[in-house]
C-alpha positions as CSV (number, residue, x, y, z in Angstrom):
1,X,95.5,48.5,57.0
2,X,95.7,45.1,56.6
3,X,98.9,43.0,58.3
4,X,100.4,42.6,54.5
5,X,99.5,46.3,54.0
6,X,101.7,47.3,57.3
7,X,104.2,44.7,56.1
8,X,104.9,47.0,53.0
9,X,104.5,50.4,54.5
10,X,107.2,49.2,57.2
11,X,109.4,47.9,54.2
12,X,109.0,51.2,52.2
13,X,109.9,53.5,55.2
14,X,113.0,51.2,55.5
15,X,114.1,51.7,52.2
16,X,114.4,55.6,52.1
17,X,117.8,54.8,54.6
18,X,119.1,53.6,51.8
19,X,121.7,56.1,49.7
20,X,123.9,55.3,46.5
21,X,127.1,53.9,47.5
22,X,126.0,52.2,50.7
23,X,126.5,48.2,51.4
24,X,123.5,46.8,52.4
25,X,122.4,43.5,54.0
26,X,119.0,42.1,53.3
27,X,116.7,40.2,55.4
28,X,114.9,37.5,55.5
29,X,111.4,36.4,55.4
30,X,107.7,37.8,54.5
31,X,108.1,41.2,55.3
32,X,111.8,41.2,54.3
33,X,110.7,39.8,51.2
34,X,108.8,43.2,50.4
35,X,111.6,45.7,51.0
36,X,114.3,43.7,48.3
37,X,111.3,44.2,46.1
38,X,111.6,47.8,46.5
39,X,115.3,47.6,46.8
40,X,115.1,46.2,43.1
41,X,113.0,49.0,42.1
42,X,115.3,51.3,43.4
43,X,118.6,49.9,41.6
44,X,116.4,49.7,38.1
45,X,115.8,53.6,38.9
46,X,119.5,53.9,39.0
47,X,120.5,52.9,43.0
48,X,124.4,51.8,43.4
49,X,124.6,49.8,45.8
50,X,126.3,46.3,46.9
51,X,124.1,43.6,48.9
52,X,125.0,41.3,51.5
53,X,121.8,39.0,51.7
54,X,121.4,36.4,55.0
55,X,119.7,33.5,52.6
56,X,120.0,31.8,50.0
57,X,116.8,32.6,49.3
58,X,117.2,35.7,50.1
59,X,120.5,36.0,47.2
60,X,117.7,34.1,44.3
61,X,115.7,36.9,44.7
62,X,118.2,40.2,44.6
63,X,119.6,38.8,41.9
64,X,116.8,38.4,39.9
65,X,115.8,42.0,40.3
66,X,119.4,42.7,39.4
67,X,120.9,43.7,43.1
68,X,124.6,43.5,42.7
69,X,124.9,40.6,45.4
70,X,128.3,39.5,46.8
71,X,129.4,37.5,49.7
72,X,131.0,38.1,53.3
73,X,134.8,37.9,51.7
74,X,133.8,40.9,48.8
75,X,133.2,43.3,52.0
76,X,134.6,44.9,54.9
77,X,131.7,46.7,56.2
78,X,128.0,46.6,56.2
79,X,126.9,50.1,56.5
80,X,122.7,49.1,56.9
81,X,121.1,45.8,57.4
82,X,117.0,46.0,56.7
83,X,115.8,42.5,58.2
84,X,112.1,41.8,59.7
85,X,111.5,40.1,63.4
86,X,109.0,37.3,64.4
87,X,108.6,39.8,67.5
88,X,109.5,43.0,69.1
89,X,109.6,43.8,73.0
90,X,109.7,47.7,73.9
91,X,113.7,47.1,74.8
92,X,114.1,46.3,70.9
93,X,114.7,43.0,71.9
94,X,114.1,40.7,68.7
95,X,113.2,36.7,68.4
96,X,114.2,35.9,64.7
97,X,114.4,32.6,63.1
98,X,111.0,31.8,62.1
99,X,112.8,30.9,58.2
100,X,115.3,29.5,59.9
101,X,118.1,32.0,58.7
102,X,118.9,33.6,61.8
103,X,122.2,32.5,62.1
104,X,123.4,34.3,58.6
105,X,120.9,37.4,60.4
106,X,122.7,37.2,63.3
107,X,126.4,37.3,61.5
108,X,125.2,40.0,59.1
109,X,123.7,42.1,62.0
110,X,126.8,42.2,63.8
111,X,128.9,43.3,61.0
112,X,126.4,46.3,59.9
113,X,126.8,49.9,61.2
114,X,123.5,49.9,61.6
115,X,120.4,47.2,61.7
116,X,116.7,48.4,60.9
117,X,113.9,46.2,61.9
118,X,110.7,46.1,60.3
119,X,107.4,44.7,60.7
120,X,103.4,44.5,61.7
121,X,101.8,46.0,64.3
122,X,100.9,42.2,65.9
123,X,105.2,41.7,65.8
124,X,105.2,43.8,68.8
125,X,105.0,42.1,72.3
126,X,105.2,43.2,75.7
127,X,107.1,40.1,76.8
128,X,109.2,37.8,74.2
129,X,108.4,33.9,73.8
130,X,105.2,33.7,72.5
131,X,106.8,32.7,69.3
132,X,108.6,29.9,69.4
133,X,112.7,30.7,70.0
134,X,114.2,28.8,67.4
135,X,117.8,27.4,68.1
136,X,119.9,26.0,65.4
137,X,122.0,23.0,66.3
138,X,124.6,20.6,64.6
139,X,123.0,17.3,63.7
140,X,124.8,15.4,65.8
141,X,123.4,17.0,68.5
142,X,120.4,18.0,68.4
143,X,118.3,14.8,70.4
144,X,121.0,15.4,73.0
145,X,120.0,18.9,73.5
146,X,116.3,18.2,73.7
147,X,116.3,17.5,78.0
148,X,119.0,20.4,78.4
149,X,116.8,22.7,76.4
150,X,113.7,21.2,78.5
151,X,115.0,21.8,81.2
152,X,115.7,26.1,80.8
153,X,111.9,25.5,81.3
154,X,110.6,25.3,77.3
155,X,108.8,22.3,75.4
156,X,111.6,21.8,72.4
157,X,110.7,20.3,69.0
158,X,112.9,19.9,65.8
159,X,111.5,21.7,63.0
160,X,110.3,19.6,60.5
161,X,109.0,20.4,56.9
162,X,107.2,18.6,54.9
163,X,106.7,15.4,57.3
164,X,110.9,15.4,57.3
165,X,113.6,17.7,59.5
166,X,114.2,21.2,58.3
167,X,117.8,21.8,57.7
168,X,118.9,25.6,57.9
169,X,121.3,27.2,54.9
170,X,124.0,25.8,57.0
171,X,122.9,22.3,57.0
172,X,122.0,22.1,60.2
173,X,118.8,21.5,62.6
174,X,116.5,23.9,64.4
175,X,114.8,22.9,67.5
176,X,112.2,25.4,68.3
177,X,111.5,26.3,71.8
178,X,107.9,27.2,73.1
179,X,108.9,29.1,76.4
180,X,105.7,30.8,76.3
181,X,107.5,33.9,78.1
182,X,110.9,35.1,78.7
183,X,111.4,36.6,81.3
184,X,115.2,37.7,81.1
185,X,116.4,37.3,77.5
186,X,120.0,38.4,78.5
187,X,120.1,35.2,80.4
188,X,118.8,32.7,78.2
189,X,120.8,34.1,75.2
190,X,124.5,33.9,77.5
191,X,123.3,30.3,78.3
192,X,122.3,29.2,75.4
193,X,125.4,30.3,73.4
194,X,127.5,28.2,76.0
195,X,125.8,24.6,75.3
196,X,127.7,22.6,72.8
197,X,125.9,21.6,70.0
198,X,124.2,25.1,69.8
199,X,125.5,27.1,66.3
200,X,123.5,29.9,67.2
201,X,120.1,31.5,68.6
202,X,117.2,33.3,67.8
203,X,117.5,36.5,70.7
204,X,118.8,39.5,69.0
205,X,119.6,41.8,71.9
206,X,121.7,44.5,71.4
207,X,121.1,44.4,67.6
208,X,118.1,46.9,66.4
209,X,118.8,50.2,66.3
210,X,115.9,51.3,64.5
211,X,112.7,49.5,64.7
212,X,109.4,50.2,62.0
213,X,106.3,49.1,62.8
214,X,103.6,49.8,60.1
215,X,99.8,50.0,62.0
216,X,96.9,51.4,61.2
217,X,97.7,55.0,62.0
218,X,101.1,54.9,60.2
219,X,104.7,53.9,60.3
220,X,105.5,53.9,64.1
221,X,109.3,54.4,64.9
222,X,111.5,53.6,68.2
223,X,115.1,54.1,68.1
224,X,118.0,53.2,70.4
């Protein structure tokens, strides 16, 4: 199969955990992209359910395949959140942020019974940090971070787009973070969360508890 081929098998296996009644988050990103397609084909087949989406990108498109979309305050539970990964380690640890949404992943993560990961057969890593960790920051201080970021042992950036800075949902920046490796995720997530000026993080540790990975042999699942 070809990577956008896994891409959709991964999104279609997702989607069967889906039952009427249920409050849903949706993703963000390519693969993510994929499953609210077949999310909307589900709810024109007669699905009921309510969606929670981490984008606003993310919102444009449920709605226009007619996914009853409300926000955090409409809720008090997220029973499944379906959200791809810019990589996968065999602990189910996740680097997210490649949009630049991770912080509204992050939030809707936490709040969901349960958090299903999908994505490629390349998305799995033995080590994170190949991809760049993106961190979001306030404005303000984002060239202040750039030496205390350097100095965790990464070469940061601010995202730009377009030749100008990238601002998140949230209005704020994202200084990606080429670590290369990282070696004790744990670590780097505690000490990032304590810098000021830091909104949030791309390490999801503790929050896949089903990963699908679509290859060329089939939908491969791990489970916490």
């Amino acid at each position: 199969m070809t990577e956008d081929e896994q891409k959709a098998a991964a999104a279609a296996a997702a989607v069967e955990y889906i039952k009427d009644g249920m409050v849903v988050g949706l993703g963000t990103g390519s693969t993510a992209s994929k499953m609210v397609d077949l999310v909307g084909e589900r709810v024109k087949e007669g699905l009921d359910i309510i969606a929670v989406p981490t984008s606003e990108a993310t919102k444009q498109q449920a709605e226009a395949l007619g996914i009853n979309v409300v926000g955090f305050d409409d809720v008090q539970v997220i029973d499944l959140t379906i959200d791809g990964t810019d990589e996968v380690d065999p602990q189910m640890r996740l680097i997210k942020g490649g949009g630049g949404a991770h912080l509204r992943e992050k939030i809707v993560a936490s709040l969901s019974d349960q958090m299903i990961v999908i994505a490629e057969r390349k998305k799995m890593v033995e080590h994170l940090g190949a991809f760049k960790l993106p961190v979001e920051v306030i404005p303000f201080s984002a060239h202040a971070l750039l030496p205390k970021l350097e100095a965790l042992g990464c070469i940061p950036s601010i995202r730009q787009k377009d030749g100008q800075p990238f601002y998140t949902d949230e209005n704020n920046l994202v200084i990606d973070c080429a670590f290369e490796r990282i070696d004790d995720p744990e670590e780097l997530a505690q000490t990032l969360s304590l810098m000021p000026g830091v909104v949030e993080h791309g390490l999801f540790i503790d929050n896949a508890d089903i990963v699908l990975i679509g290859t060329d042999d089939g939908i491969k699942k791990f489970e916490r």
